[in-house]
N, C-alpha and C positions, 0 to 999 in steps of 0.2 A: 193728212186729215183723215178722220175715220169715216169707215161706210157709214155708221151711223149718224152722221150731221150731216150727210149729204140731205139736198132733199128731195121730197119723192119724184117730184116729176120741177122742169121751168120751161117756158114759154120764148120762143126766139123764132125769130125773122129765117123763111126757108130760103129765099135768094132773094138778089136785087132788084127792089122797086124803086121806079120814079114816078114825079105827079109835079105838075107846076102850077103855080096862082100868079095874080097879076095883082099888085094892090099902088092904084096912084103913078102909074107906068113903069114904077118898079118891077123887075122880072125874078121871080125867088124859087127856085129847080131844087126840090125835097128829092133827097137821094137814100135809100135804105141799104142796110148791107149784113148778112151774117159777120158776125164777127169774134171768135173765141178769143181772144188774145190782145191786148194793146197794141202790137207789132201789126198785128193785121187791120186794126182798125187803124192804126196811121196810114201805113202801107193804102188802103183804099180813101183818105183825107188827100194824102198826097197824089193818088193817079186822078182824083176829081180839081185838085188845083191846076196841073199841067192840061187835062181837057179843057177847064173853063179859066182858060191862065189869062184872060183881060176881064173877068169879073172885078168886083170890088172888093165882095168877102165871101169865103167857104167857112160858115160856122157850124158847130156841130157839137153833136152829145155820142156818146158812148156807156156802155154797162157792158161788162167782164165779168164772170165768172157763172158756176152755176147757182152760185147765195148772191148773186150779183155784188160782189165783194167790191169788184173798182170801178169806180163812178169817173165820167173826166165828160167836163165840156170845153167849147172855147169860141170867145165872142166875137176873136180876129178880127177886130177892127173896128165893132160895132159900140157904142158906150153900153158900159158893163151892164151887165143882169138883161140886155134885151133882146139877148138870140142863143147863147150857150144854154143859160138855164132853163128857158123855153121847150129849148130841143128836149132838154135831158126830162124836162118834166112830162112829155108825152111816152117817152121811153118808159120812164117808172108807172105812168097813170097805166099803160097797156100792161104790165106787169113783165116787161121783157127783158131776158140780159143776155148777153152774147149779141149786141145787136148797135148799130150803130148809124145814124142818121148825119148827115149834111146837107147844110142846104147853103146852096150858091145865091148871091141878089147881085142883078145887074143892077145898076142903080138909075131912075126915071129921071130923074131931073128937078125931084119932089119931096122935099124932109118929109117924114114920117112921122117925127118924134118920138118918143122914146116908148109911150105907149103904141102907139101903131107899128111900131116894131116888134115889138113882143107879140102882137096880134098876129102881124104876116109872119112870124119865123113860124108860131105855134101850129098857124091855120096850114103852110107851108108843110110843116114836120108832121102832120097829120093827116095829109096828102098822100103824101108817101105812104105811112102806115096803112091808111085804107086801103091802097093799089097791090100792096103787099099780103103773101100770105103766111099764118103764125103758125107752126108747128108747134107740140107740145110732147116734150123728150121725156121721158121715163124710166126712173131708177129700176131695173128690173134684171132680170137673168133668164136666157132658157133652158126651159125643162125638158130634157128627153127621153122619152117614155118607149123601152121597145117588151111587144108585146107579141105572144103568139097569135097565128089568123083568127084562131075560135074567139080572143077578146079585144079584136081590134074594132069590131063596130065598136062594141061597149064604151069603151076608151076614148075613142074619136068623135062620138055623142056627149059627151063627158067634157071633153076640151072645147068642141066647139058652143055646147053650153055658155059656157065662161063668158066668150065673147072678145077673148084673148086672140092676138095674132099666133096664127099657128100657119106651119111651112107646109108644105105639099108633102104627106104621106110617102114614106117610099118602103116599098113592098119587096123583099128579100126573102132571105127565110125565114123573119121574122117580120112585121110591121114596127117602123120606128117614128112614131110623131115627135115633132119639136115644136112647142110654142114659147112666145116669149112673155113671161108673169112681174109685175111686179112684186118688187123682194117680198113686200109686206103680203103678200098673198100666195109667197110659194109652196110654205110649209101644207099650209090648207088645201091646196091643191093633189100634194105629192100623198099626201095623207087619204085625199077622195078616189085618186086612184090606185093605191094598193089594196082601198077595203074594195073597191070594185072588181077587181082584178087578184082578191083573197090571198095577197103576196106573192103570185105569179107575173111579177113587173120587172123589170129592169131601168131603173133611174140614173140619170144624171143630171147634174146641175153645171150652168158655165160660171166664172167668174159675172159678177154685177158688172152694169155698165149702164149708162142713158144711152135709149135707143136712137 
């Protein structure tokens, strides 16, 4: 794929959240998970089956990729469209991919019906979300800017300007800051500090990466 169809920044679950509802003494355990890869989101489908291995059903959504390219749910048991596509639709509403949701129902004793299934897997899937925190990954690369003492204020008022993460100065015989810019704003950057620094800079760039 090229750098350039990547895109700038996506939204994904930083670790594992749970949250549980109760609907009609049914018990329904919303389970959240990082997940980059189909392997890993099964891989976590399957260790929540052997934990809650006398439930009824572990249904679940998942989203892969950084364009959230693969989509997969599965309703495991439940009549069709009332807990796969539920999950997967709170997935897409939060904008998330790399990200994947299960949710366990003991079962009360009490039909739900088809609509009140869709309700508890939703309200369930959304539990979790809330209890969960989102990070927000970004196409970018860092800059490193080494500079002699006389223009290292200048320089380091300049990046922290920005608003850009930037690492802890380190002081040699030269000063060398490094922060990390989104692509789309390196140029502009690298440009603000040589006219600050009148071509007395020393740049580097890293290869791109989401942070």
């Amino acid at each position: 794929m090229e750098e350039n169809r990547l895109p700038a920044s996506y939204r994904s679950v930083h670790a594992k959240a749970a949250a549980e509802i109760i609907e009609k003494k049914s018990r329904f355990i919303g389970e959240i998970f990082p997940a980059a890869t189909e392997e890993e989101a099964l891989s976590h489908i399957a260790a929540v089956k052997k934990q809650y291995y006398d439930a009824r059903h572990h249904c679940s959504a998942f989203i892969c990729g950084t364009r959230g390219e693969l989509l997969r749910s599965s309703d495991d048991g439940e009549p069709q469209g009332t807990a796969g596509k539920p999950i997967l639709a709170v997935l897409t509403g939060a904008g998330l991919t790399n990200t994947l949701i299960v949710v366990t129902r003991y079962f009360g004793g009490t039909l739900l019906g088809t609509g009140g299934l869709t309700r508890a897997y939703t309200q369930a899937a959304q539990a979790a979300l809330s209890a969960a925190q989102i990070d927000t990954h970004t196409f970018g690369q860092d800059i490193t800017a080494t500079v002699s003492y006389s223009l290292s204020g200048a320089v380091e008022r300049a990046l922290r300007k920005t608003g850009f993460a930037m690492e802890t100065p380190v002081y040699e015989n030269d000063v060398r800051f490094t922060v990390f810019v989104p692509v789309a704003h390196a140029d502009a950057l690298i440009n603000d500090l040589t006219n600050i620094c009148s071509g007395n800079i020393d740049i580097s760039l890293s290869d791109p990466r989401y942070n």
